[in-house]
Each structure stands twice: as C-alpha cells, then as structure tokens.
N, C-alpha and C positions, 0 to 999 in steps of 0.2 A: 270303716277303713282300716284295713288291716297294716299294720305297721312295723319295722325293726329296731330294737334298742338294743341296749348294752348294760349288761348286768355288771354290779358294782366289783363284784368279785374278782370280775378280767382286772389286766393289768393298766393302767392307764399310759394311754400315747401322751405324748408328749403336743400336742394341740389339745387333751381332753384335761391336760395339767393344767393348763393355761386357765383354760375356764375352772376349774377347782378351785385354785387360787383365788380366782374371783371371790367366787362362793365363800370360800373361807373367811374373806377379809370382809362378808356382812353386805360389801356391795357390788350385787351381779351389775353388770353393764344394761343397759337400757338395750342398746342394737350391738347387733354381734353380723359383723359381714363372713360368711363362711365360703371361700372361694377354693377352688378346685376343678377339675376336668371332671367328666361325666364318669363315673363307678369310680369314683375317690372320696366316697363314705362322708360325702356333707350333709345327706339327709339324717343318715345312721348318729353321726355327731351332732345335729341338732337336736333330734330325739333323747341322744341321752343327756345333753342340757337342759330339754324340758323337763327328763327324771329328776335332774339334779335338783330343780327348782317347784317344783309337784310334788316331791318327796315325801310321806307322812313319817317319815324312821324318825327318833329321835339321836338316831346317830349317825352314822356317817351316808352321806347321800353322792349318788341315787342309791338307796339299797336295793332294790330291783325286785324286791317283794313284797312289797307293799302295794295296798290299794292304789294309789296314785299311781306309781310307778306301774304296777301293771294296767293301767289303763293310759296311760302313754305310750306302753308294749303295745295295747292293741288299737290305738286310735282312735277311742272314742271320751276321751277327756273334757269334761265340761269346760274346763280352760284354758282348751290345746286348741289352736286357730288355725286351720290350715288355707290358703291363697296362692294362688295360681297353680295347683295341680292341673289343671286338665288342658286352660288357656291362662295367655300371657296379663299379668296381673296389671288392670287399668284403672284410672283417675275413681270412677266409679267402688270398684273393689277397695281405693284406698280410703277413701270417703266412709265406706261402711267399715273398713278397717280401724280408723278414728274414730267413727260412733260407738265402736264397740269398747276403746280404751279407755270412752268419759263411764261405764257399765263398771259397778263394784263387781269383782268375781266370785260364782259361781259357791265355789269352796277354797277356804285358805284366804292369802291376802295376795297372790300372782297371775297373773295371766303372760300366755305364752303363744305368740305366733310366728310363724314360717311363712313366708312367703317364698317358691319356688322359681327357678328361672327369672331370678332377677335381671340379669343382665338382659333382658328383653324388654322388660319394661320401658316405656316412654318417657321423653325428657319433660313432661307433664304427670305425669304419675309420681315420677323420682318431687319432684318437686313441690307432690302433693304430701307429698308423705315427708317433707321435713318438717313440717307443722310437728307432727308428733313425736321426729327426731328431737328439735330443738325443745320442746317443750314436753317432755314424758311425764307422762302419767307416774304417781308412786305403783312401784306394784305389777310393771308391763314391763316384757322384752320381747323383742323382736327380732327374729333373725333373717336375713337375706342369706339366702344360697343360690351363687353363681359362679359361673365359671371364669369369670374375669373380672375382677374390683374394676380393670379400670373402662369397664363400661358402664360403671356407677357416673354419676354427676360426683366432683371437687368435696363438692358442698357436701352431698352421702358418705360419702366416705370420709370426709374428715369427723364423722360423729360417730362412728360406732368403732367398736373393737375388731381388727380385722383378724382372722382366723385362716390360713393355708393348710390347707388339707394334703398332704404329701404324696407322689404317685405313687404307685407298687413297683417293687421291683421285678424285674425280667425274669426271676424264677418264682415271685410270687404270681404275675400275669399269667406264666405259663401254667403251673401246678393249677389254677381256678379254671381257666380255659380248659384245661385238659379234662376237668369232674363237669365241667356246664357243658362242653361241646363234645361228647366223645366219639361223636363219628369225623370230626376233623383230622384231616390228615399231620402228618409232621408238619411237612411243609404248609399249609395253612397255617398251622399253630406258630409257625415260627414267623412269617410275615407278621401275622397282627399283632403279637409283639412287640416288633417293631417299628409297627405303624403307628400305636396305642400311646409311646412314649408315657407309660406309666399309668395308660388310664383303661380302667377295664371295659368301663364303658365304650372308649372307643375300640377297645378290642373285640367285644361283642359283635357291636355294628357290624366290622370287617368283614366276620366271621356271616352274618346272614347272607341269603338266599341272592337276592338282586345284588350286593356288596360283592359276593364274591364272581357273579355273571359280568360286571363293570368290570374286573379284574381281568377275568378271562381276554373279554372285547378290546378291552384295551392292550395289550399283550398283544393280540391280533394283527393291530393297528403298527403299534412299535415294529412288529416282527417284518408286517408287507413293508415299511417306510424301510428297513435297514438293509433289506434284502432287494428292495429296489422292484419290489414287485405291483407295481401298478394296478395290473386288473384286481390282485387279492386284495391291494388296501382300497380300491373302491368297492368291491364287496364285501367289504370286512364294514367297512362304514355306512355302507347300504344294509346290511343285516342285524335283525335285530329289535329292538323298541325305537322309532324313528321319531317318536314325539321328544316332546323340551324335558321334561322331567327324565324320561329313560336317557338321554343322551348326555346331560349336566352330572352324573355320575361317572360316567365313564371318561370323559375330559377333564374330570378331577383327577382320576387314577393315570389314566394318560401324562397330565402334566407330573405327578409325581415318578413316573418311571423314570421322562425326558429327567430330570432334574438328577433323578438317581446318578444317570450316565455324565451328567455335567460333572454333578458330585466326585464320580469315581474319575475322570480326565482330570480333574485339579487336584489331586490326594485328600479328597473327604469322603465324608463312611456315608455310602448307599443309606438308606432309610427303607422303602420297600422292596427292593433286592439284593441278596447277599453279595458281599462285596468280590466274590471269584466271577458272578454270573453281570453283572454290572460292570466288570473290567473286562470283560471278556465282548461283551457289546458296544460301550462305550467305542471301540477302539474299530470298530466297521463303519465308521460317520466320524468327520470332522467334529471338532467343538465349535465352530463358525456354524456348522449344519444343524448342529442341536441349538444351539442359540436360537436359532431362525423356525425351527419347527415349535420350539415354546412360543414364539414371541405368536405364530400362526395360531395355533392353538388356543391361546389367550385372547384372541381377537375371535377365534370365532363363538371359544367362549361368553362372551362382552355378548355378540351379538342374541347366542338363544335366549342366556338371559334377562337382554331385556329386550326380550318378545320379537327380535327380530325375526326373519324368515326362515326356518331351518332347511328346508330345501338350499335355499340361496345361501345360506350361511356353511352348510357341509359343502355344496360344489364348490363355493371358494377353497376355503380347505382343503378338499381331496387335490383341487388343484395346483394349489398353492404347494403341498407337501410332493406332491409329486415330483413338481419345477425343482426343490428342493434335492431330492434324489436324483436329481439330472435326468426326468423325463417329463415329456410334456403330457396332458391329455385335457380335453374339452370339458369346460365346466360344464357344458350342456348333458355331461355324460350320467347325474344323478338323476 
C-alpha cells in the first residue's frame, strides 16, 4: 500500500508542531483525533506521526530517511495498522484492533494505527473501542481521522488529543485544481472553489464527470422555474438518469442554487454562484417564491431518499413548482 509522508526537512505546520511537542516532552498521546474535510491532509499528517514515532534517527524525528521512516513512506510497516480503508471500520475490526495492542511490536517498542473514516463508525464500534482508549497499552497510538469530532461519542473524544487540520486557501485550492484538472474551465475552477470552502477534496468531487452533469441539470431546472417555462422544466426533469441515485445529486445542487438567490435577496455572499449572476436572478422570483421552491424541493427530496416513488415523487414536484411560477399543469404529466 502505497502511501504519502512528509519529509522532516519541510517546514512544520503548525498542527504538525503540536504533535512534536508531544514527542519532545517523552509522552506521545495514546489517541490523537485528526479531523478535517476531505483533501485537508489528515492522512498525509498521520503518516508523518507514524514517522515521528517509527523513526530509527537518533536525532531529530521523523528524519525521513531512515529505514522506518521510509517504510511508513511506502506503507508496508510491520507496525503501521491500517483500518477502515476500503469499508467503514466495525465492532469486529475493533475487536482484532484490541487483539493486536495486547501483541509486543514487531520492531522498536511502538505500534501505530489509523483508522480511516471514523466518523462512520457505529455507536457500537465507538464503544468498543474505549476499552483500549481508556486503558492503553504502553507503547500504542491510535489515530482517528474524520471529518467531524463531533460524530465521535462524548466519551471518544474526550480521550484523545484533538488535532484540526486547516482548509486551503482559495488561491491555494485554485493553483492545485488548476495542475490536477487542467482541462477545467475558469469558470468551473472558480465554482469548486467555492463550493469546497477549503477542502480539496470536495473540490475534486465538484470537479468529476456526473458532479458537473447535476450542475448542468440542475441550472436547467432553476432556469425553466424563473423563466416560467413549464413544458422545459418538465423536460428538463423528465431527462436524464431518472433513478434515485442519478436524481439525489442533482436536488443537492438545486437546493444549493435556490439558497444562493435566497442568500443574495438578504445581502449574503452566493456560495455556488458569483454574486453579479445570483443578483441578477434572485430578483425574477419573489423571496416568498424561493422560499417555497426549497421547502418543495426538500420534500421531494425526503421522499426519493427514503425509497419513496420517484415517478410520484418528481410529478409532485414538477407540479408543485409549477403552481409556484403561477402555472398549473397535471401531475399525470410525468
């Protein structure tokens, strides 16, 4: 498993000081909660924690070239634990996560595991795994990386050291986007930006293939509803990927336009549309009208996701939204 670290040489952030400190004072923490949005560098910083702690240098760690250290670079560390990569980490996985702490390690006197996509984890899992909080092994640390502490349990989180991972900034988002996606347009680049609020990873997402077709379809939608054009926005809504999943994207993006135009009718800053092209719309619909096309929107949301009828769930909608623009037409019409 091929992996990314951080050579001791960079400069240290200011989260990587944090845990230095640690280090320094003789006692690393036992659990270390690393939280952050998706491409805000929790893996990359746990990695270089496990250098820090694997380290064979006799002097300042991680030195990043050393045996250990480079095999925490590449992943295959006899005392590097990795859990929940692939699926969301269960009772089961923490159970053998525990069998393997009462285990002397490998080489050296540490062992070091990651567990991924915590915040997913079960409130049975979380609670399996305070056994090992509360009562650590000498010699073991653990890190959680997720995007939100507080979808930890009270109890998890009040035992470990919490760690925030800070987003990128808007010209660092851009500049990365720009070398990863270079067939992206400006205007793409500058949406996910803005969409991303600091996180690359959600910038990414944005940025894909189906992400940016929800974008389009949805735009479609906005555009029949403000323009009062009835037959387009039941074609617009009739075309397309008509199943639950294809559709649950694009009512995301939807409710984020409606909200933009809310945003810009009260004096606040657009989010997925630039604030000239956002005032510029906002102001062909009532703010009673947009209210009411969310509130639709959201219900019909409610319904595909939980497994309601999508047939029956779009012709309300289309109808409902219609009534909304001050025209009528037949739910029988999808």
């Amino acid at each position: 498993m091929a992996s990314e670290g951080i050579g001791r040489k960079e400069p240290l952030s200011a989260v990587q000081s944090v845990f230095a400190r640690k280090l320094q004072s003789g006692s690393p923490p036992h659990a270390v909660i690393v939280e952050g949005p998706r491409g805000s560098g929790k893996r990359r910083f746990a990695l270089w924690c496990a250098q820090a702690l694997l380290c064979t240098s006799g002097g300042d760690k991680p030195c990043g070239v050393c045996d250990g250290c480079r095999r925490v670079l590449e992943g295959y560390h006899p005392d590097l634990h990795f859990f929940g990569e692939e699926s969301t980490v269960t009772v089961a996985d923490v159970r053998e996560l525990i069998r393997q702490t009462g285990l002397v390690p490998i080489e050296g006197d540490r062992s070091v595991y990651l567990l991924s996509r915590a915040e997913k984890m079960l409130s049975s899992a979380q609670n399996a795994l305070l056994k090992v909080f509360e009562e650590p092994p000498p010699g073991v640390t653990i890190f959680l990386l997720t995007e939100s502490r507080r979808a930890l349990l009270p109890t998890v989180r009040s035992r470990g050291l919490t760690v925030t991972m800070p987003g990128l900034t808007d010209e660092q988002l851009y500049a990365q986007l720009r070398l990863t996606h270079p067939r992206a347009s400006e205007t793409e680049l500058a949406s996910a930006v803005r969409v991303a609020q600091g996180s690359l990873g959600e910038a990414a997402a944005f940025l894909e293939k189906d992400a940016q077709e929800a974008c389009e379809r949805a735009r479609d939608w906005l555009d029949a509803c403000l323009s009062g054009d009835v037959y387009r926005l039941i074609g617009s809504i009739a075309t397309g990927k008509a199943n639950r999943d294809g559709l649950l994207p694009v009512f995301d993006v939807f409710l984020r336009l409606l909200s933009d135009l809310l945003l810009s009718r009260v004096g606040g800053t657009p989010v997925l549309l630039r604030e000239g092209e956002a005032y510029s719309l906002s102001r062909r619909v009532t703010k009673n009208a947009l209210a009411r096309m969310c509130g639709q929107a959201l219900v019909c949301r409610e319904r595909l996701e939980s497994n309601g009828n999508v047939t029956a769930a779009l012709s309300c909608f289309a109808s409902e939204l219609c009534a909304i623009a001050g025209r009528t037409v037949s739910r029988d019409v999808l």
